[in-house]
C-alpha positions as CSV (number, residue, x, y, z in Angstrom):
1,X,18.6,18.6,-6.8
2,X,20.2,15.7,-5.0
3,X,20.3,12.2,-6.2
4,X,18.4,9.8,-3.1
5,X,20.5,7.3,-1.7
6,X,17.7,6.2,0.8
7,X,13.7,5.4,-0.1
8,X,11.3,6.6,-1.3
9,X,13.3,6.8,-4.7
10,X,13.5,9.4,-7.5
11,X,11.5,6.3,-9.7
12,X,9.7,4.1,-7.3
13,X,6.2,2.0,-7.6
14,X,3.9,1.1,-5.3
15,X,4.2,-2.6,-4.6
16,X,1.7,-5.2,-6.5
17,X,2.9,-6.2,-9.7
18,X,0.6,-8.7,-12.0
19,X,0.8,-12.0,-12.0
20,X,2.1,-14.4,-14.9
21,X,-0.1,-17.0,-16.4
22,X,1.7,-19.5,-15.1
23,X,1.5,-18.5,-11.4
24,X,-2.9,-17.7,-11.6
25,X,-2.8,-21.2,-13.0
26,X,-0.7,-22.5,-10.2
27,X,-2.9,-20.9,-7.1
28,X,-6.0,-22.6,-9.1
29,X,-4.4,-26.0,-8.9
30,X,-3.7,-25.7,-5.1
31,X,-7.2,-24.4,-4.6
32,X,-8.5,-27.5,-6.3
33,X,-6.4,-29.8,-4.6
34,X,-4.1,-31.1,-7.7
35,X,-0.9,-29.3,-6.8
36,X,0.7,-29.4,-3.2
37,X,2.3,-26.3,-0.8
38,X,5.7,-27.2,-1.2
39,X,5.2,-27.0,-5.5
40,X,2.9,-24.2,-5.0
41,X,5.9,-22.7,-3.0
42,X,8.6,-23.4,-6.0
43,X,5.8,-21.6,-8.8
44,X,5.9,-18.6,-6.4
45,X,10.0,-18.6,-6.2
46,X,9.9,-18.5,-9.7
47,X,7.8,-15.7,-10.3
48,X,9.4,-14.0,-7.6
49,X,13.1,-14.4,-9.2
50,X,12.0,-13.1,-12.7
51,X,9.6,-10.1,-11.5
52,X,12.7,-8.9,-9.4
53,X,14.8,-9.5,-12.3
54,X,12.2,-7.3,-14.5
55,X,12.6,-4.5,-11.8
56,X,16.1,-4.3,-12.1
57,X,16.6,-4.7,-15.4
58,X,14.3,-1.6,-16.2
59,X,16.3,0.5,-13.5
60,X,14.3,0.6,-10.9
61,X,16.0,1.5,-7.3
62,X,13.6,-0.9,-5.1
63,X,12.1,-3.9,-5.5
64,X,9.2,-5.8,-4.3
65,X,7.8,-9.5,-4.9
66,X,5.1,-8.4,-6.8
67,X,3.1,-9.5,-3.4
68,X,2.9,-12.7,-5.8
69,X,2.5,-15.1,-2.7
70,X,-1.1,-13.1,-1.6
71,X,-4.4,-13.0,-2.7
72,X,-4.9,-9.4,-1.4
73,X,-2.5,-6.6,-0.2
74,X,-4.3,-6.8,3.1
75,X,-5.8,-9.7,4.2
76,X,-3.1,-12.0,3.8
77,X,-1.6,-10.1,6.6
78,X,-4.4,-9.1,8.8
79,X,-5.4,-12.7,9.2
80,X,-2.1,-13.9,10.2
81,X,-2.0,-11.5,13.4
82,X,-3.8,-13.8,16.4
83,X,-7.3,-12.9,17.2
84,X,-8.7,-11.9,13.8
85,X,-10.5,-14.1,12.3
86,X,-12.6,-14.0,8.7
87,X,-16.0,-14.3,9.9
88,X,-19.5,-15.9,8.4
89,X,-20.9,-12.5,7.1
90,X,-20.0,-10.1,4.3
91,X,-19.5,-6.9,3.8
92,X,-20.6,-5.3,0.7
93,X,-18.1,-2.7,-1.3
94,X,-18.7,-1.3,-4.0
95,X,-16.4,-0.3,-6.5
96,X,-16.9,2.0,-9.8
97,X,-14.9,2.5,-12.9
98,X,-15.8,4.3,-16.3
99,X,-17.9,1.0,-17.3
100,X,-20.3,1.1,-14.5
101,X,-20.1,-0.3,-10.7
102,X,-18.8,-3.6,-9.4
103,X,-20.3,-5.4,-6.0
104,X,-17.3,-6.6,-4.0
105,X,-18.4,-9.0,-0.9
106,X,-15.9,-10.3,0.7
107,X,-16.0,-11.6,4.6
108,X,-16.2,-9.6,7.4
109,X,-13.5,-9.9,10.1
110,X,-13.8,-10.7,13.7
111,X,-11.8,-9.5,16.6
112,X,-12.5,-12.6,18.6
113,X,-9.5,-12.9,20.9
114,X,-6.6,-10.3,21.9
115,X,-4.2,-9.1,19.2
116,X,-1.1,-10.9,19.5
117,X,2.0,-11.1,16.8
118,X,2.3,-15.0,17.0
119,X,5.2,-14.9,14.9
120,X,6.5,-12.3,12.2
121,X,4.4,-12.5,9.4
122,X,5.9,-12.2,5.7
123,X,9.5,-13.1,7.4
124,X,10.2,-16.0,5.2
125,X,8.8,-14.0,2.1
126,X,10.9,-10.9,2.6
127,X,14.3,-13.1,3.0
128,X,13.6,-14.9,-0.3
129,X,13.1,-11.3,-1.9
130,X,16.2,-10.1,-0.5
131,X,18.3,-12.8,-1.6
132,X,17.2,-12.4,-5.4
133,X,18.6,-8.3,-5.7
134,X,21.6,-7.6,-7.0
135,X,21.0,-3.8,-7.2
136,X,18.1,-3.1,-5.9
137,X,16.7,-2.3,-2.6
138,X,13.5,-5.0,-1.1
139,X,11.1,-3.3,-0.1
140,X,8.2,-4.6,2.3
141,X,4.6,-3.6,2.3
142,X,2.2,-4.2,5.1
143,X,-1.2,-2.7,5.2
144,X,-1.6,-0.2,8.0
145,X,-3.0,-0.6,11.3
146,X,-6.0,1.7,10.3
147,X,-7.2,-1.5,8.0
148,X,-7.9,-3.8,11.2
149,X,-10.2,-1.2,12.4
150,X,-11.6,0.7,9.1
151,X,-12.3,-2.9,7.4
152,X,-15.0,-3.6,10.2
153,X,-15.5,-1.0,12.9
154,X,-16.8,-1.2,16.3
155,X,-19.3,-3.8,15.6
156,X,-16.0,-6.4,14.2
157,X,-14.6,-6.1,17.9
158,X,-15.7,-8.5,20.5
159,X,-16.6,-6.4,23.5
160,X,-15.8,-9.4,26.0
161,X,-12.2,-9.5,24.3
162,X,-12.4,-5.9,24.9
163,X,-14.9,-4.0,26.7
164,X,-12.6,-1.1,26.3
165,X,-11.4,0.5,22.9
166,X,-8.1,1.9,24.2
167,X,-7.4,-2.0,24.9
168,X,-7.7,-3.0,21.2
169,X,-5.9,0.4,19.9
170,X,-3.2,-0.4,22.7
171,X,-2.8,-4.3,21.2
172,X,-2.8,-3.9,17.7
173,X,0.3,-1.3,17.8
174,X,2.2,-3.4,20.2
175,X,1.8,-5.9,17.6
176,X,2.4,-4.3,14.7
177,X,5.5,-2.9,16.5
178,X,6.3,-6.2,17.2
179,X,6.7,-7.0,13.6
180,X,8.7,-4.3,12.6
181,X,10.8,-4.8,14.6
182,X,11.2,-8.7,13.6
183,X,11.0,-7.2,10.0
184,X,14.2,-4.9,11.1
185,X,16.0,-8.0,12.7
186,X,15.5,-9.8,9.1
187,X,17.2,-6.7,7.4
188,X,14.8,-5.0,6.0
189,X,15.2,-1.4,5.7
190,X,12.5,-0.2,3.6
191,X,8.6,-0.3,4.9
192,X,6.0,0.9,3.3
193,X,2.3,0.9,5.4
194,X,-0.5,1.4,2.7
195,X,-3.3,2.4,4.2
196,X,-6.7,3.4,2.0
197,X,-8.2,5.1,5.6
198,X,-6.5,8.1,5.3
199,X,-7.5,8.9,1.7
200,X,-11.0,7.2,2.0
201,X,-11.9,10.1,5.0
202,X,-11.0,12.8,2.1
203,X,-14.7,11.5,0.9
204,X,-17.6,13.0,2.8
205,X,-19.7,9.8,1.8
206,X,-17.1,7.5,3.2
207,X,-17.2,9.6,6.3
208,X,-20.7,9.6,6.6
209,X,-20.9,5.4,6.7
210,X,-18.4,5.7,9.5
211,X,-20.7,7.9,11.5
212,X,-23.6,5.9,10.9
213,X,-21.4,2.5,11.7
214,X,-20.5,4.3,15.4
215,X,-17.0,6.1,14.6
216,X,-16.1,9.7,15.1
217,X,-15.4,9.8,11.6
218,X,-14.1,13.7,11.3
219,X,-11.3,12.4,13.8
220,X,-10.6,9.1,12.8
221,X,-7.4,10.3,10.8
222,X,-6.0,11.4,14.3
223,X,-6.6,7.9,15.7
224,X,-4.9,6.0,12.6
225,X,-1.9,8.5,12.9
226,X,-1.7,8.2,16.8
227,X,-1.8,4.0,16.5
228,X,0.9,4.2,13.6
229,X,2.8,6.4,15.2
230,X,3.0,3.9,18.1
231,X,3.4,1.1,15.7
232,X,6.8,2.9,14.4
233,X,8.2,4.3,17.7
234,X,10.6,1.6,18.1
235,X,11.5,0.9,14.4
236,X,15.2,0.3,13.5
237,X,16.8,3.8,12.7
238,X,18.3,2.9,9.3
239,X,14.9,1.7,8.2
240,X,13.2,3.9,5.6
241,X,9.1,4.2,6.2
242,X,6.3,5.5,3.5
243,X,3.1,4.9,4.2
244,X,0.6,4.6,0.4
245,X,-3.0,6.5,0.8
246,X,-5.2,5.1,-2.4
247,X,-8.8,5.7,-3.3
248,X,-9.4,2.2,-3.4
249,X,-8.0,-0.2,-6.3
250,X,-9.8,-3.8,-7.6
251,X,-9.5,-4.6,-11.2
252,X,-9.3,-1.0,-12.2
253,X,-11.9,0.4,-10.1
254,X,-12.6,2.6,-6.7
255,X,-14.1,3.4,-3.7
256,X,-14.1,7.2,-2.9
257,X,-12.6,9.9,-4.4
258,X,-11.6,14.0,-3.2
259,X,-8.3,15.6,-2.4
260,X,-6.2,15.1,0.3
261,X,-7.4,18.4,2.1
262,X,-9.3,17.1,4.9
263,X,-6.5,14.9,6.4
264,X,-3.6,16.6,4.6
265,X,-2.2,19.0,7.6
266,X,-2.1,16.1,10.3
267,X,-1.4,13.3,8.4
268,X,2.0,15.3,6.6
269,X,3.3,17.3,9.8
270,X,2.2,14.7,12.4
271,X,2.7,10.9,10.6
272,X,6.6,9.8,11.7
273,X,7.3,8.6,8.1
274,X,9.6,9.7,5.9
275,X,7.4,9.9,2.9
276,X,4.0,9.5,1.4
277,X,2.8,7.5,-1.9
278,X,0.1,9.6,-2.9
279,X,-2.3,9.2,-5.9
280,X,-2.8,12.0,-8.4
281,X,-3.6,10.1,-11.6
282,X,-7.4,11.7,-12.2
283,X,-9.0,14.4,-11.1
284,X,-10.7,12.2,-8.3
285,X,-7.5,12.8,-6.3
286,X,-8.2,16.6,-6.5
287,X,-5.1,19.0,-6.9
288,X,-1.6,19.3,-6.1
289,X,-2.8,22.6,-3.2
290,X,-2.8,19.9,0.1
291,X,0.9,19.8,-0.2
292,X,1.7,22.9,0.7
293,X,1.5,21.5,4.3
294,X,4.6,18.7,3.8
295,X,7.1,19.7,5.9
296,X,10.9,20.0,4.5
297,X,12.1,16.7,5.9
298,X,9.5,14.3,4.2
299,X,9.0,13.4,0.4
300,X,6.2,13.0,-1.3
301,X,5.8,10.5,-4.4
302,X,3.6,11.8,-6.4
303,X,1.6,8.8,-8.0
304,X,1.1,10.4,-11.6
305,X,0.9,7.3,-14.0
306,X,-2.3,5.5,-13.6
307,X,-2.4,1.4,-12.8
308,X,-6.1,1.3,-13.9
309,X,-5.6,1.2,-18.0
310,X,-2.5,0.1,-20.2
311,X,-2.5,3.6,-22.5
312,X,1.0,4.9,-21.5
313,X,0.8,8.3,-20.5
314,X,3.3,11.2,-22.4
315,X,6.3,12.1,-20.8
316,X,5.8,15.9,-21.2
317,X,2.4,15.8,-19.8
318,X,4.4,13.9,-16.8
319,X,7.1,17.0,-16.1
320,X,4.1,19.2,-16.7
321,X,2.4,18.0,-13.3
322,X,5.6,18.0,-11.9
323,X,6.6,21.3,-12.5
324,X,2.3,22.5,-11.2
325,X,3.2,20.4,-8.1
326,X,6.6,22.7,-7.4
327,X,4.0,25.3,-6.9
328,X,3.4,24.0,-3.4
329,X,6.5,22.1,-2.4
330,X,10.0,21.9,-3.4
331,X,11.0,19.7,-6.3
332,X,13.8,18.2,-4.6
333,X,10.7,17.1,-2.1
334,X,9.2,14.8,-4.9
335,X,9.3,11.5,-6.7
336,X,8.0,9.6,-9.0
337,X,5.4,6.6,-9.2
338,X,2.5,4.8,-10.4
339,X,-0.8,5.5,-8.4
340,X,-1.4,2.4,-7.3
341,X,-0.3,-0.8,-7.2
342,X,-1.0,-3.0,-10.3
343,X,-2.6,-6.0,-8.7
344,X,-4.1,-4.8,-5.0
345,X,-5.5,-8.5,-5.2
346,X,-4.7,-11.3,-7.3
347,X,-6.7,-10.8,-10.0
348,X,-5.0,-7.6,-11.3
349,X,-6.3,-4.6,-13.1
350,X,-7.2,-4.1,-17.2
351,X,-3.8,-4.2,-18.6
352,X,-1.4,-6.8,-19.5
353,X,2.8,-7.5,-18.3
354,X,3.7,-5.6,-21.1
355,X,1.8,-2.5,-20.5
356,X,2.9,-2.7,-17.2
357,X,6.6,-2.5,-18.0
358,X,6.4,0.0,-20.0
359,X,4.5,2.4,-17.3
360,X,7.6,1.6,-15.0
361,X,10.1,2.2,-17.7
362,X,8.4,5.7,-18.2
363,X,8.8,6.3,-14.8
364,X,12.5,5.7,-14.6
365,X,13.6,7.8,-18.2
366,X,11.1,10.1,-16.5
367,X,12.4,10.8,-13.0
368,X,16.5,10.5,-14.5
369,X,15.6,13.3,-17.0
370,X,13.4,15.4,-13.9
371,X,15.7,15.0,-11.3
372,X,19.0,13.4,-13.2
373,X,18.5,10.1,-11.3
């Protein structure tokens, strides 16, 4: 086994970190009115300097910035590409955990105009991360292209903007290969595209509300994989891309559930990334059997240690689902992670900093006694 100089790392996490006190209390106050951009701006710094801080100090190889300056892992970003717009309906999602099922409405989008990268998006967020590392490695996360299209369908797209689909496929690539390539100018040299699509179609009930909303929903994974493939055609060569497939994640709660099997041959030979976040915490995510179709050259980070509760899993119990995963794919192929991000949106899920430090600490004395890294 080799020690990995380029991402995904031996011990790695997902992006979202929870928030401190200080900065929920800060975003409240500039919702309100009583604290202005510019102070809102140094609160977010702060908590930027001392999560990345936290990374490193625990060992971790990357680092993120907690996606402390979002309210959402998606929308933050979808909104900022020209031509979507949030729009006067809802949608309604539901959500379930182990205490029953939460209603989740938030607006709809609107493809109103063409899909245009004004300017990059994040760029001033990403140098600010990578100026606080010392020995870490800033990572980026964007939510896929598949979210433009899977968060409202056919029905979100304006058919005099375009009367033909290939048109809006066509646009939202060139933009999203627009901004990774801005991304690459900035330095940054590890992406990571998390996309809930490709592990939502696992679900026959999720596929069955596509086909009722108008999309071929047993081939939608081959359109997301064909638009992010375009997407990354052009990337920079020395940057590192994973993309994160995740059941859904809101305060401890989620959408579908099912292995990776339906999706797991195209999405692992035919996706041009060079590893996948995958989520095996539960038994919703099914068993370790789809990954016998991973190809040699891409890794798989196998998303073991659950974001949705603070008890901290055993180490044993950790190499033991290792070692069952070497059953279909080399352990020099694997990683480490939690499943999920801990905060997919602002409000984070049921467990506190500590809890959460821990979880990534186990991960690290984890992977350097698994792999000696």
């Amino acid at each position: 086994m080799t020690r990995r100089s380029f991402p995904p790392y031996r011990a790695d996490h997902v992006g979202s970190l929870l928030r401190p006190s200080y900065l929920h209390s800060a975003r409240e106050r500039f919702a309100a009115g009583e604290l202005s951009a510019e102070a809102l701006r140094e609160t977010e710094d702060r908590a930027v300097r001392e999560v990345v801080a936290m990374q490193e100090d625990i060992g971790l190889s990357t680092a993120t910035d907690g996606e402390f300056r979002r309210s959402t892992w998606h929308m933050d970003f979808i909104y900022k590409l020209d031509g979507i717009n949030a729009s006067d309906s809802t949608m309604s999602v539901r959500f379930h955990n182990e205490a029953g099922d939460i209603e989740f409405a938030p607006s709809a989008t609107r493809i109103d105009g063409r899909i245009r990268l004004g300017e990059p998006i994040f760029g001033e967020d990403f140098a600010y991360l990578a100026g606080q590392v010392s020995t870490a490695t800033p990572k980026l996360t964007m939510p896929s292209p598949s979210m433009v299209h899977y968060r409202g369908g056919p029905a979100a797209i304006s058919p005099e903007v375009y009367p033909d689909i290939e048109g809006f496929w066509d646009d939202l690539s060139a933009a999203y290969a627009d901004q990774i390539r801005a991304m690459g100018a900035r330095g940054c040299k590890y992406l990571q595209l998390d996309d809930t699509s490709l592990a939502y179609l696992n679900d026959p009930a999720q596929r069955a509300q596509l086909a009722e909303r108008g999309d071929d929903a047993e081939h939608q994974h081959l359109r997301n994989i064909k638009q992010m493939n375009a997407a990354l055609a052009a990337r920079p060569a020395d940057m590192a891309v994973t993309t994160h497939m995740c059941r859904g994640n809101f305060r401890s709660s989620w959408v579908a559930e099912g292995g990776y099997e339906f999706v797991a041959e195209a999405v692992f030979n035919e996706l041009d990334v060079d590893g996948f976040f995958l989520e095996f915490d539960d038994e919703r995510s099914g068993g370790f059997a789809p990954l016998r179709f991973v190809p040699d050259d891409k890794v798989v980070v196998l998303g073991l240690v659950t974001t949705k509760r603070g008890e901290l899993e055993s180490k044993d119990a950790l190499k033991r689902r290792i070692e069952e995963a070497t059953r279909y794919i080399d352990i020099d192929q694997l990683c480490l992670s939690p499943q999920c991000g801990f905060a997919s949106t602002e409000e984070g899920n049921a467990l506190d900093i500590e809890q959460q430090a821990a979880k990534l600490r186990l991960i690290v004395e984890t992977a350097r006694e698994v792999w000696g890294d």
